[in-house]
C-alpha positions as CSV (number, residue, x, y, z in Angstrom):
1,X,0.0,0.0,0.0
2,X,1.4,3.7,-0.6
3,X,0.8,5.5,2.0
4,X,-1.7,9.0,2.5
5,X,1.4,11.1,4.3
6,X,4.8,9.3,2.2
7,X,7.7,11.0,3.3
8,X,9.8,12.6,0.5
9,X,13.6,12.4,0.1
10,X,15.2,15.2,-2.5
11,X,18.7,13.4,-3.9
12,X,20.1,16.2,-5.8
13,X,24.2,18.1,-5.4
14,X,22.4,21.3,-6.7
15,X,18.8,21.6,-7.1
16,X,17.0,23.0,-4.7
17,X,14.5,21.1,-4.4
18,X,13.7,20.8,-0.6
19,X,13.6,24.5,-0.4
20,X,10.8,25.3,-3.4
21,X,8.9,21.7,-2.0
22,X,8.7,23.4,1.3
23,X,7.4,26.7,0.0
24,X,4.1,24.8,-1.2
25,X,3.0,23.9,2.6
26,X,1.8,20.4,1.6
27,X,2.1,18.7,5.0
28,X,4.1,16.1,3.7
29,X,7.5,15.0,5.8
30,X,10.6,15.3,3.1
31,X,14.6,16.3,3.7
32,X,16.8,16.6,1.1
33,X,20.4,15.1,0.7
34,X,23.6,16.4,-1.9
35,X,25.4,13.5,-1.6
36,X,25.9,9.6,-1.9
37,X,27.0,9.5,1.4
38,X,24.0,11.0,3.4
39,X,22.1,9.1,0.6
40,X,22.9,6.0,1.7
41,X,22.3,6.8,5.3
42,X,18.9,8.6,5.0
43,X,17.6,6.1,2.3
44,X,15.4,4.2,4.4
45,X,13.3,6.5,5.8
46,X,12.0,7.6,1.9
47,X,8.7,6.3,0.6
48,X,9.7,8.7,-2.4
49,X,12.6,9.2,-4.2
50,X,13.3,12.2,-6.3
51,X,16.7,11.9,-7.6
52,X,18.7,11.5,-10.9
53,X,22.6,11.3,-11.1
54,X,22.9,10.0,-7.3
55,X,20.8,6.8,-8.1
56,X,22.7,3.9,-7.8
57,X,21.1,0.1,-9.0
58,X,22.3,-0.8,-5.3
59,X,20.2,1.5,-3.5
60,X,16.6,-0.6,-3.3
61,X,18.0,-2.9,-1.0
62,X,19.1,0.0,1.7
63,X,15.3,1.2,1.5
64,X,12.5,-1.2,2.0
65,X,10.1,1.5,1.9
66,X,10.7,3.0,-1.1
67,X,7.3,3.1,-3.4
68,X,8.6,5.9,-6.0
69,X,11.5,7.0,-8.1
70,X,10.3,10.2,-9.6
71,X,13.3,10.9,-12.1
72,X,14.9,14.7,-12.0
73,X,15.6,13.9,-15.8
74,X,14.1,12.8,-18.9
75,X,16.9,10.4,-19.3
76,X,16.7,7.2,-17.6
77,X,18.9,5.3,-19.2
78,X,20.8,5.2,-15.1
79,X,17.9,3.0,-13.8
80,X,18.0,-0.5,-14.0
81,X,14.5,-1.3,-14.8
82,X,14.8,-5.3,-13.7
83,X,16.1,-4.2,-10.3
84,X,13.4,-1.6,-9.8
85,X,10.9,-3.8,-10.7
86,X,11.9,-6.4,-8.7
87,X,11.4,-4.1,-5.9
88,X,8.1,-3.2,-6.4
89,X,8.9,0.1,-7.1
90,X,7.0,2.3,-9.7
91,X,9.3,4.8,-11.7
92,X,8.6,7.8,-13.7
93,X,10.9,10.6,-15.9
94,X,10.6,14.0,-16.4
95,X,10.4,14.1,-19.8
96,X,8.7,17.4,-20.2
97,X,9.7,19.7,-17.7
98,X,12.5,20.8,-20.0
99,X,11.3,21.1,-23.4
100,X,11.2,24.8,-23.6
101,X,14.8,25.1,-21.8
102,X,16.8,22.5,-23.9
103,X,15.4,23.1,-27.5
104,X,15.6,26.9,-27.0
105,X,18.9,26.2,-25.6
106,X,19.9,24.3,-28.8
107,X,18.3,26.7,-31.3
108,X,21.3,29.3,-29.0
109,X,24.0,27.3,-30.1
110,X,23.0,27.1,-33.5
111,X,22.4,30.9,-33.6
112,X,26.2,31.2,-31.7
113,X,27.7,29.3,-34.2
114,X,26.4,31.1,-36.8
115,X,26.6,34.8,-35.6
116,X,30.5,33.4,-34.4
117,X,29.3,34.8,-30.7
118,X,32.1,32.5,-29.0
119,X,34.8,34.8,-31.3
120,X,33.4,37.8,-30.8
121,X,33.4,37.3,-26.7
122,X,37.0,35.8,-27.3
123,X,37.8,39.2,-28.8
124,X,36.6,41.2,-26.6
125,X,38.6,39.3,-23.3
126,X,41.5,40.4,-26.2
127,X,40.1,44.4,-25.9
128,X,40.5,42.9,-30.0
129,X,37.8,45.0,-32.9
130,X,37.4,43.2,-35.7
131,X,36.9,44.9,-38.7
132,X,34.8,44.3,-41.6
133,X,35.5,40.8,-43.4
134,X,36.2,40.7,-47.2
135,X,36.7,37.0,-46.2
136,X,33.2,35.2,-46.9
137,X,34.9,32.1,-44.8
138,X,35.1,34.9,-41.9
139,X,31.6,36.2,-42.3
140,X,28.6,35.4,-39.7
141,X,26.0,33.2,-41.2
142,X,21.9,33.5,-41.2
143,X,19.6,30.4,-40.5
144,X,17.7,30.4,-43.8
145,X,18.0,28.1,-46.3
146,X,20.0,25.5,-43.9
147,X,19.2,22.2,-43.5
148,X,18.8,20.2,-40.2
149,X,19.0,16.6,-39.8
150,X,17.7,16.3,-36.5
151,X,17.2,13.0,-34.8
152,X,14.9,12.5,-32.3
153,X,11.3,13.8,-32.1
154,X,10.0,14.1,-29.2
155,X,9.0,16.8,-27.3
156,X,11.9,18.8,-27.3
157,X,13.4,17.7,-30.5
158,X,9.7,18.2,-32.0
159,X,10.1,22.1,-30.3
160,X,13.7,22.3,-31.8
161,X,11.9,21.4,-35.1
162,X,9.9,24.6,-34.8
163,X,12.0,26.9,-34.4
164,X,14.4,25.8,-36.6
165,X,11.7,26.0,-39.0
166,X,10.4,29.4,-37.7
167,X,14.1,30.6,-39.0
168,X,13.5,29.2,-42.2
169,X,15.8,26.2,-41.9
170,X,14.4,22.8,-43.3
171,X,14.5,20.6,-40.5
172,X,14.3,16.3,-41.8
173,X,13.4,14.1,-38.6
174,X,14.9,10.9,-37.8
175,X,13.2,8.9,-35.3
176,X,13.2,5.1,-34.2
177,X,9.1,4.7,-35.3
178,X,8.8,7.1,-38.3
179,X,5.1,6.0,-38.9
180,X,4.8,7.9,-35.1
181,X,4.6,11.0,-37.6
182,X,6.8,14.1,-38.5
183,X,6.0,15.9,-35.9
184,X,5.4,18.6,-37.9
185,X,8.8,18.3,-39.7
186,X,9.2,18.0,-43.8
187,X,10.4,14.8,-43.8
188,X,10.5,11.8,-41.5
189,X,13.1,8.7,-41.9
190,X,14.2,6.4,-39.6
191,X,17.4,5.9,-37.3
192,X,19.1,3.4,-40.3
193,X,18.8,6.0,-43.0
194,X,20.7,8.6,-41.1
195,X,24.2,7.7,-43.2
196,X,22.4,8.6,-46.6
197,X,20.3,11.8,-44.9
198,X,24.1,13.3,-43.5
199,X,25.0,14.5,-46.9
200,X,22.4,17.1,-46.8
201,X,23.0,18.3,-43.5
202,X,24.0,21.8,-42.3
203,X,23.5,21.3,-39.0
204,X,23.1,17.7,-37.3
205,X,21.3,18.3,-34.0
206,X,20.7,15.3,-31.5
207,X,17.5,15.3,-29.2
208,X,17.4,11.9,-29.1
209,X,17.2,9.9,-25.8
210,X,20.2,7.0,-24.8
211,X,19.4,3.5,-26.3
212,X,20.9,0.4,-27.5
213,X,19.4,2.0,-31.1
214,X,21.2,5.4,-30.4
215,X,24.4,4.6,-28.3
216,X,27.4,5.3,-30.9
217,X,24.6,6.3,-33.6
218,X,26.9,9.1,-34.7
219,X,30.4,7.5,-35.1
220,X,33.1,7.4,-38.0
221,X,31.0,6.4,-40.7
222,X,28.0,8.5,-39.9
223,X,30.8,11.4,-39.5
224,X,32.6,10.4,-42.8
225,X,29.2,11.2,-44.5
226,X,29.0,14.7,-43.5
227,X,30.0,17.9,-45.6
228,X,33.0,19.4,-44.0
229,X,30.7,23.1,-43.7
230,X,28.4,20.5,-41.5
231,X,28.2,21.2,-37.5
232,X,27.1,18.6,-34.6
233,X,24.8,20.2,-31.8
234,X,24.4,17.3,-28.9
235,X,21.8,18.2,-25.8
236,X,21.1,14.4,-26.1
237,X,23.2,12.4,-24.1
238,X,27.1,12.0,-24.7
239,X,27.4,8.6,-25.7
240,X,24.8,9.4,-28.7
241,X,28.3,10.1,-30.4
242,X,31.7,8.3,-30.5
243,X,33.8,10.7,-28.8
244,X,37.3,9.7,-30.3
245,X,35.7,9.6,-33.8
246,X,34.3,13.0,-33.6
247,X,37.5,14.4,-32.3
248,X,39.7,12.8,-35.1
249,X,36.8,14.2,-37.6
250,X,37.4,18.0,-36.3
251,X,40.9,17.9,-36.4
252,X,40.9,16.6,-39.6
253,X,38.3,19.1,-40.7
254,X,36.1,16.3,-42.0
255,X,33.9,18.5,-40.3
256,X,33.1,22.3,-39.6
257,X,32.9,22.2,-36.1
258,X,30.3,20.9,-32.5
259,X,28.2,22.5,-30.0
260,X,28.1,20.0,-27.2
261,X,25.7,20.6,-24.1
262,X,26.6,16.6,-23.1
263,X,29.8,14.6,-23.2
264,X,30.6,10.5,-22.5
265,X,32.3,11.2,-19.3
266,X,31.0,14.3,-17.2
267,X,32.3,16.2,-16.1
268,X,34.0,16.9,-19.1
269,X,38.3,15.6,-18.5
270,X,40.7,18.3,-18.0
271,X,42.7,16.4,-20.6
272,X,39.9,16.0,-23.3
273,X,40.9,17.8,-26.3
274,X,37.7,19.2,-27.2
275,X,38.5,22.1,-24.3
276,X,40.9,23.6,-26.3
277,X,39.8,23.2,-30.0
278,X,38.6,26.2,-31.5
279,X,35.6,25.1,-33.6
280,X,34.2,23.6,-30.4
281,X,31.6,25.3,-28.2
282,X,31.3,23.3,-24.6
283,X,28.1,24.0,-22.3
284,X,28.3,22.2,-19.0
285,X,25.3,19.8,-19.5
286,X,22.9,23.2,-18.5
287,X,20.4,23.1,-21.3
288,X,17.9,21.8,-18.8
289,X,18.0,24.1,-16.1
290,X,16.1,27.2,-15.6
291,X,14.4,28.8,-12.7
292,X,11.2,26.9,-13.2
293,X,12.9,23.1,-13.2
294,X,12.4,22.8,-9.2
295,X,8.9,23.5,-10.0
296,X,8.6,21.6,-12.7
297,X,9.8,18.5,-11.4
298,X,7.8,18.9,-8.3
299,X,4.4,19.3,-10.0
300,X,5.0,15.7,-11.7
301,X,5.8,14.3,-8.5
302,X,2.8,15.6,-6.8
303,X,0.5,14.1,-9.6
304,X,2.6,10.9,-9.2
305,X,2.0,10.6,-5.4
306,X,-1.8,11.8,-5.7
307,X,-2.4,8.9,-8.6
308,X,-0.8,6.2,-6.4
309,X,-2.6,7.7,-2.9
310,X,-5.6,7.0,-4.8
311,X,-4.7,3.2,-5.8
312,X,-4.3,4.0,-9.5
313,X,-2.2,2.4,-11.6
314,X,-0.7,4.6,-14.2
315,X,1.5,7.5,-13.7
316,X,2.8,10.2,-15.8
317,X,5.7,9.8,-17.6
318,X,5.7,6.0,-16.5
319,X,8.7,3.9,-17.1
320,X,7.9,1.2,-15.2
């Protein structure tokens, strides 16, 4: 049974989650914890856990009340679904919450590599004016007329999809399902004819989530395929991309250059080269946050709790 007054634990190094939960004056008992260690310790007094990069697969046994996982993320691809489920636990993902934040945070790196905004702030730490450019190879760049290969189509590749569009880009979707529709987009193809579709790409932005069908999808041969003008934006997940192959591909110019929001290993390695390549723009995996997520989050989780205090069976955003 789930119980009418569970008592909440927030598992988050940064989020304030605690805080904007407390604000709402719901009654319900909840703490919040920033790291493993106090994770571990405090587990077992949760019915509900809210929580995203400190889950561990180990943690059910440690916390024989747990009822809930509500996911901070729309990823889940950290959650073991055989070990929650043989927990009797019911988990859900936040797919939502930051569809507005990540595809308009994509649709800003393809607008900063285009108006060359990383330069321009690199000249200015320089006190550096440049002058006018006779140099078309030195020139910004507009949106219209570019294509976009963009894989993934849900709701925030489907929003990236828009806008691109509302810039006049043509945007082609690649999805696992294409007969799930082109959300909107010109064409729809699927995640095997993505090595033909590169050709045509200005821009190849990934909004896809992590899968056995998407985990290296863009590696040496689906590189190889691109026009060296082409650019990679990634707020997927880092391991959409093989890492050693994309570096070898921009230092041999195969192509133009990447915007990466996500990287394999993260935080990104002091030693990883893509710090220090020019035609690399690096965001520390922040296309998500705003000052809304907290709230966000917390209004899925209190629709979560309210279905399952009321003995129903499906939740939203239900992964298992």
């Amino acid at each position: 049974m789930f119980p009418q007054k569970p008592t909440i634990c927030f598992a988050h190094v940064a989020y304030r989650l605690a805080e904007r939960f407390d604000a709402r004056n719901t009654g319900l008992p909840a703490f919040q914890v920033t790291s493993k260690a106090e994770l571990d310790a405090r587990i077992a007094e949760a019915d509900v856990l809210v929580c995203s990069g400190m889950w561990r697969n180990d943690l059910p046994p440690l916390s024989p009340r747990l009822k809930l996982v509500q996911s901070v993320s729309a990823g889940t691809d950290q959650y073991d679904r055989a070990v929650i489920r043989g927990a009797g636990i019911r988990l859900a993902s936040a797919q939502g919450v930051n569809a507005n934040a990540v595809s308009e945070h994509a649709i800003s790196l393809i607008l900063a590599i285009l108006r060359r905004i990383p330069e321009a702030r690199d000249n200015q730490a320089k006190h550096f004016w440049r002058g006018m450019q006779g140099d078309f190879s030195g020139r910004e760049d507009e949106c219209g007329g570019k294509t976009v290969v963009l894989v993934g189509l849900g709701g925030i590749g489907a929003r990236i999809g828009r806008l691109c569009q509302a810039l006049g880009m043509r945007v082609v979707g690649v999805r696992r399902d294409p007969s799930a529709g082109a959300a909107g987009m010109e064409e729809v193809h699927s995640f095997r004819d993505l090595n033909t579709l590169l050709p045509r790409a200005d821009f190849l932005v990934l909004a896809c989530p992590l899968t056995d069908d998407t985990r290296g999808l863009v590696n040496a041969a689906a590189l190889a395929a691109m026009k060296p003008t082409a650019r990679i934006v990634n707020v997927a997940r880092g391991r959409v991309v093989d890492e050693p192959a994309l570096i070898a591909a921009l230092r041999a110019g195969q192509i133009a250059g990447a915007a990466l929001d996500v990287t394999v290993e993260e935080p990104l390695p002091a030693e990883s080269p893509l710090w220090d390549m020019a035609n690399v723009l690096i965001t520390p995996h922040s296309a998500g946050e705003t000052h809304k997520y907290e709230d966000n989050v917390l209004d899925l989780m209190m629709e979560n709790i309210a279905r399952l205090a009321r003995g129903e069976d499906g939740l939203v955003n239900q992964i298992v």
